[in-house]
C-alpha positions in Angstrom: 0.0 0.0 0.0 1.3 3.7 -0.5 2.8 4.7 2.3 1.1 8.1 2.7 -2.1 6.3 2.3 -1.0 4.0 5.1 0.1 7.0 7.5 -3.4 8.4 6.9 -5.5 5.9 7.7 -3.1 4.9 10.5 -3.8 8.1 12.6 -5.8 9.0 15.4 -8.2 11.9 14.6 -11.6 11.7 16.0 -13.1 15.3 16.0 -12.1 17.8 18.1 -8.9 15.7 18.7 -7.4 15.7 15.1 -3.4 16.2 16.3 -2.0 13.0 15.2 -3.9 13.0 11.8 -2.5 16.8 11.8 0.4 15.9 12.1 0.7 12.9 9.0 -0.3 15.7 7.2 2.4 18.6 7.7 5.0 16.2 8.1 4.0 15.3 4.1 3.9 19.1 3.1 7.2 19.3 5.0 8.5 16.9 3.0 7.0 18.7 -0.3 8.3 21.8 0.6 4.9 23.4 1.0 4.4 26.7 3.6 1.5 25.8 6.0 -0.6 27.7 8.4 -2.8 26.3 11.4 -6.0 28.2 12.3 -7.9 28.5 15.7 -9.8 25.3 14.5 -7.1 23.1 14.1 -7.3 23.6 10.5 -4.1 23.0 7.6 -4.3 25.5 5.4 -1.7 25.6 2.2 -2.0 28.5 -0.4 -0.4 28.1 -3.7 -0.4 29.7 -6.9 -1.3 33.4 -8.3 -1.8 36.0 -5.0 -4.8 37.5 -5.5 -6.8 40.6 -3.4 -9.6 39.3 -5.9 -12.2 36.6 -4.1 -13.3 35.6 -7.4 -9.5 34.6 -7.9 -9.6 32.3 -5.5 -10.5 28.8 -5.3 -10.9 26.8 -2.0 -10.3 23.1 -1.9 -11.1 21.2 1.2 -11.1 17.5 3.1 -11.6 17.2 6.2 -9.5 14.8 8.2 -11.6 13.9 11.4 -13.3 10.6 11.9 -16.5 9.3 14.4 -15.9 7.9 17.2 -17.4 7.7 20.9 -16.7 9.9 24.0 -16.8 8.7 27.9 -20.1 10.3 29.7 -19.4 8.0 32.6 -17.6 5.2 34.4 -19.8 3.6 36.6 -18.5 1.1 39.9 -18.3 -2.3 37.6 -15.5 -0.4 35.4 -17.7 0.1 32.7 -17.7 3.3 30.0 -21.2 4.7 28.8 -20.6 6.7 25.5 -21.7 9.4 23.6 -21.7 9.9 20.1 -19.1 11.8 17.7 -20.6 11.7 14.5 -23.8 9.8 12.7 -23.2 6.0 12.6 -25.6 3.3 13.4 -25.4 1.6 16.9 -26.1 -2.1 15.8 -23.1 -2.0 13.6 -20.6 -1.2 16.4 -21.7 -4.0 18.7 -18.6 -6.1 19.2 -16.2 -3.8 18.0 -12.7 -2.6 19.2 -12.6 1.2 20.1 -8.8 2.7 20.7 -8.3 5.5 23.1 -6.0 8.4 22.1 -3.7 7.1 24.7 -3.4 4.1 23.1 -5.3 1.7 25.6 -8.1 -0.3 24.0 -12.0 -1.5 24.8 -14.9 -3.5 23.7 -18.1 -2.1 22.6 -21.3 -4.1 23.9 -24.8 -3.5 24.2 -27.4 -4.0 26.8 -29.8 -5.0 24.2 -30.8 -5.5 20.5 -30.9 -3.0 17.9 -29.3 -0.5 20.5 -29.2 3.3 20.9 -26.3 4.9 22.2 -27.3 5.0 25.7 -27.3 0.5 25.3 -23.6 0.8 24.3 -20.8 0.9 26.7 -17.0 0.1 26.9 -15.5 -2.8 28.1 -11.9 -2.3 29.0 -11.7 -5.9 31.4 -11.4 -4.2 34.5 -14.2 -4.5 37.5 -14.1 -1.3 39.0 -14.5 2.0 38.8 -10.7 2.7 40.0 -9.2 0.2 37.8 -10.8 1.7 34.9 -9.6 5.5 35.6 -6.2 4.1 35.7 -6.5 3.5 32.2 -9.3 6.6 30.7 -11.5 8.9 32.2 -14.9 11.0 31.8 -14.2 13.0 28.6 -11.7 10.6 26.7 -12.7 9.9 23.0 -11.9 6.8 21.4 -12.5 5.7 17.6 -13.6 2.7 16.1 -10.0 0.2 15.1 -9.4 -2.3 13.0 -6.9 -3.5 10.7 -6.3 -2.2 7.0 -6.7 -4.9 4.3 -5.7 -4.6 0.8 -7.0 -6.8 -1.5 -7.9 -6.7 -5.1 -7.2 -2.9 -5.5 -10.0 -2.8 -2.7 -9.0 -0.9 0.7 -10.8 -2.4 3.3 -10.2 0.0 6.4 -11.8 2.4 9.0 -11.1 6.2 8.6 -11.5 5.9 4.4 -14.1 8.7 4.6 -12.2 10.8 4.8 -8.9 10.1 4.8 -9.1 9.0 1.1 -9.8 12.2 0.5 -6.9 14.2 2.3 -5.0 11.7 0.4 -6.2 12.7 -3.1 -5.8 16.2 -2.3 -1.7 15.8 -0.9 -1.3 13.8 -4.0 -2.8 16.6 -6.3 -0.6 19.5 -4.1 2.3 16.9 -4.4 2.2 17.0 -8.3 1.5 20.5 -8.7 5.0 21.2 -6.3 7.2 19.3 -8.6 6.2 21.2 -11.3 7.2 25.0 -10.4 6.6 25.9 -14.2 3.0 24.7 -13.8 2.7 26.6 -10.7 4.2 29.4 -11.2 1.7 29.6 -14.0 -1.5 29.5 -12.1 -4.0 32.5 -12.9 -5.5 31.6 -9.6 -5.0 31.6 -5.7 -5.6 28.0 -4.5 -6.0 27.2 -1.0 -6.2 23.7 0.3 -7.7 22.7 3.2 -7.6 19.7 5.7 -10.7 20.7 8.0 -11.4 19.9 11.5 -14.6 18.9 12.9 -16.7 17.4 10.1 -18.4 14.6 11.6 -19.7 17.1 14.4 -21.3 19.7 12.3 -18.4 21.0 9.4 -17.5 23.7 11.9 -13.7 24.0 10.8 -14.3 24.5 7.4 -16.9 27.3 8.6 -14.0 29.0 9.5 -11.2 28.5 7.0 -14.2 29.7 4.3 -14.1 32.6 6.1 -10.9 33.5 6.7 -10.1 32.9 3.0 -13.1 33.8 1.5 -13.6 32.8 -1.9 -15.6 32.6 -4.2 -15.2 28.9 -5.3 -15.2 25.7 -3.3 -15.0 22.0 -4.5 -15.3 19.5 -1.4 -13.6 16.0 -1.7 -15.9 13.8 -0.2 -16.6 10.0 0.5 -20.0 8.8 -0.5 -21.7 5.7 -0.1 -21.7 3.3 -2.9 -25.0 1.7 -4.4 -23.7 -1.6 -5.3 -23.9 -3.2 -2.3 -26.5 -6.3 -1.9 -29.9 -4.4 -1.9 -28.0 -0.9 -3.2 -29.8 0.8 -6.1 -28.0 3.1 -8.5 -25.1 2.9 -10.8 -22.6 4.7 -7.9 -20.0 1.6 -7.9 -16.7 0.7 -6.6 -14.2 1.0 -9.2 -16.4 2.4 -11.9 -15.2 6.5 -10.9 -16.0 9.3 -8.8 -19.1 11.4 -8.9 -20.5 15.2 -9.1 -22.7 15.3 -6.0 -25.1 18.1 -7.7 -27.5 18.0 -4.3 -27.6 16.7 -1.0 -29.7 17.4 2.0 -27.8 20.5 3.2 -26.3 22.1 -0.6 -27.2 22.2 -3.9 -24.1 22.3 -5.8 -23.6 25.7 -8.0 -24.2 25.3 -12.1 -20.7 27.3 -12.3 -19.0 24.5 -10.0 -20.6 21.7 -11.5 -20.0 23.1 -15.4 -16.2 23.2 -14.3 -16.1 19.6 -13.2 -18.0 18.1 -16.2 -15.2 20.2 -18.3 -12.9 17.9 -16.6 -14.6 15.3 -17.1 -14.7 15.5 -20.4 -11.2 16.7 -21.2 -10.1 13.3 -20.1 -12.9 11.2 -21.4 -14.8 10.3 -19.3 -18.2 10.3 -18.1 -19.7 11.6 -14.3 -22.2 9.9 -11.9 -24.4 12.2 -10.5 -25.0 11.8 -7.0 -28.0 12.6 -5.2 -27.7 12.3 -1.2 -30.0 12.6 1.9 -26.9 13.4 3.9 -24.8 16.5 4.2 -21.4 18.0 3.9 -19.1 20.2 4.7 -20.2 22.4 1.8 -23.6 23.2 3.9 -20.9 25.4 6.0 -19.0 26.7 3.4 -21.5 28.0 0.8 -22.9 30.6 3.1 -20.0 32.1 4.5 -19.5 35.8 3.7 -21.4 36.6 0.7 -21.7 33.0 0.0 -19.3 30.7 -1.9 -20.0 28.8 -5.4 -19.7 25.4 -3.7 -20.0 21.8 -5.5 -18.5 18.6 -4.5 -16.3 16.0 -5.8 -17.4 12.3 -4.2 -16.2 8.7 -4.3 -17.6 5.6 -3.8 -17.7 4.0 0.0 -19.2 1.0 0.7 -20.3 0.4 4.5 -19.8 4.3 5.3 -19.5 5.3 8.3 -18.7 1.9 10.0 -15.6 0.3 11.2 -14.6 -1.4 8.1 -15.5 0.7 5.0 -14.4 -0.4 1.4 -12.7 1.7 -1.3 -11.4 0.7 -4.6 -7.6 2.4 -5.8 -9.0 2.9 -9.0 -11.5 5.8 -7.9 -9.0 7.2 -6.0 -6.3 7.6 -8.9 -9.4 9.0 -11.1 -10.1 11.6 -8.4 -6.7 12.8 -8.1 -6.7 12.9 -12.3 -10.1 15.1 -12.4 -9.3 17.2 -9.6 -5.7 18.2 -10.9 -7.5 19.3 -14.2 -10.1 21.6 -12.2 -6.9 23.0 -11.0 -4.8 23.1 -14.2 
C-alpha cells in the first residue's frame, strides 16, 4: 500500500482531537516543501499559486481529516464506560467492535440490548471497578472505532476511508503540482487547500477556514456511499469513478461549479455519476459564509460508510486525483 495512504489511515483523529492526523499531514507538506498555516480550528491551510486581493480569484479546496468515534459520559463502579456519540453512525453495527483510546489503551463495545441506541452501548476495558478503569481513561476521553487495513484486489478495506481518502487525493494533487514549479508558477489563480477539522460534528472547521479565506469557489472532496452493495440501487460503484454530487440534503451544488467539473470530465474522457444524497457536507458550512461561496462537490464511492470497516477501490482514487488536478490546471 502507498505509504502516505497507510500514514493516513493509521492516525488517530476523531473530531475535536485531530493532532496525530494533523500531524501525518504537515510532516508530508514538510517533506513537499509546502508553507502551511494552522488556524484556531485546528485547521491545515496551504496557499499556492497566483496572490490575488480578488475573491473571485480564489478557489478553496477542502477534506476534512476527522473521523466518528465515541466519547466517555461516565464510568460507573463495575469499570464500565457509557458513551456518547461523535458523529452519525448506526449503533447495531458497532456492537462487538474494538474502540482505541487516544492514549493508546483499547476496549470493547457491547450492548445492553438488540438494535441499541447509544445510551445500550458501553465500553468494556476488562477491569471490575471503577478505579481500575480510571487508571486507564477517564470521563471525557474519546476513542475511535479500530481495526486492521486490508488490501486486497485494488479494494482498501479500512476504517477512517471517509475521509482520509480524501486528504490523500488532495496531498497527491498538491504533491504534483510542487514538482512542477513551471506549472505553478503559471497558475492564474490563488488555491487554497484545506484539511478541515470537525466534520463529523457539524463541518464547523471549514466554517471558519471559508471565512478567513473567503472565496468565491469551493470543490469538497468527499466519500460517499456506494449503491452496489446487496440491496443498493444506483449505478454509484466501486471502481467504476468518482461522482459530481449536484444535491444533498444540506447544498445544492452551483451550475458554475458543477459546469467546471463536467469540463474535466470530459477533457479526459470520461463520463460523471451524479449523486443525489439525503446526507450533508461540509459544503452546507461553506457555501454561506460571507457573501456565500460557489460550492460543488467531488465524491467517491464508499461502501459500508461510516462503520468500522469501510471499502474503497484504488481505482477511484487515482481517477479523483486525475479530475481534480485538471479543475486545477
Amino acid at each position: 500500500m502507498d505509504r502516505l495512504l497507510e500514514a493516513l489511515l493509521s492516525a488517530f483523529g476523531v473530531s475535536g482531537h485531530e493532532e496525530e492526523i494533523r500531524g501525518v499531514i504537515i510532516e508530508e507538506l514538510n517533506r513537499l516543501e509546502l508553507c502551511h498555516e494552522v488556524d484556531m480550528m485546528g485547521n491545515v491551510i496551504v496557499k499556492m499559486g497566483k496572490r490575488s486581493e480578488k475573491e473571485e480569484e480564489r478557489l478553496m479546496i477542502t477534506a476534512h481529516m476527522d473521523t466518528m468515534g465515541v466519547i466517555v459520559t461516565y464510568i460507573d463502579d463495575k469499570g464500565f464506560a457509557r458513551v456518547g456519540k461523535i458523529g452519525d453512525f448506526k449503533e447495531p453495527s458497532m456492537i462487538n467492535t474494538i474502540v482505541e483510546f487516544e492514549n493508546g489503551n483499547s476496549g470493547r463495545i457491547c450492548a445492553t440490548k438488540d438494535n441499541p441506541k447509544i445510551e445500550d452501548l458501553y465500553i468494556d476495558l476488562g477491569v471490575s471497578s471503577r478505579e481500575e478503569a480510571l487508571e486507564l481513561i477517564e470521563e471525557g476521553d474519546v476513542a475511535v472505532f479500530s481495526s486492521n487495513i486490508i488490501e486486497e484486489r485494488n479494494n482498501i478495506i479500512a476504517p477512517f476511508l471517509d475521509n482520509r481518502v480524501g486528504c490523500y487525493m488532495v496531498l497527491k494533487v498538491m504533491e504534483n503540482l510542487a514538482q512542477n514549479r513551471e506549472v505553478l508558477s503559471g497558475l492564474d489563480k490563488e488555491l487554497f487547500f484545506v484539511f478541515s477539522t470537525q466534520n463529523k460534528v457539524g463541518a464547523r472547521g471549514v466554517r471558519a477556514a471559508a471565512y478567513s479565506i473567503n472565496p468565491m469557489f469551493s470543490i469538497v472532496i468527499d466519500g460517499e456511499e456506494a449503491t452496489d452493495n446487496l440491496g443498493g440501487k444506483g449505478n454509484f460503484k466501486l471502481g467504476n469513478g468518482v461522482g459530481i454530487k449536484f444535491m444533498d440534503r444540506t447544498l445544492i451544488m452551483h451550475h458554475e461549479i458543477k459546469e467546471i467539473l463536467e469540463e474535466a470530465f470530459a477533457s479526459l474522457g470520461k463520463n460523471p455519476h451524479y449523486i443525489f444524497s439525503e446526507q450533508g457536507g461540509d459544503g452546507a458550512r461553506i457555501h454561506k459564509e460571507g457573501n456565500g461561496v460557489k460550492t460543488g462537490t467531488l465524491v467517491y464511492p464508499v461502501r459500508y460508510k461510516d462503520t468500522n470497516l469501510e471499502m474503497v477501490n484504488v481505482k477511484d482514487i487515482e481517477e479523483g486525483i486525475e479530475i481534480l488536478s485538471k479543475v486545477i490546471l
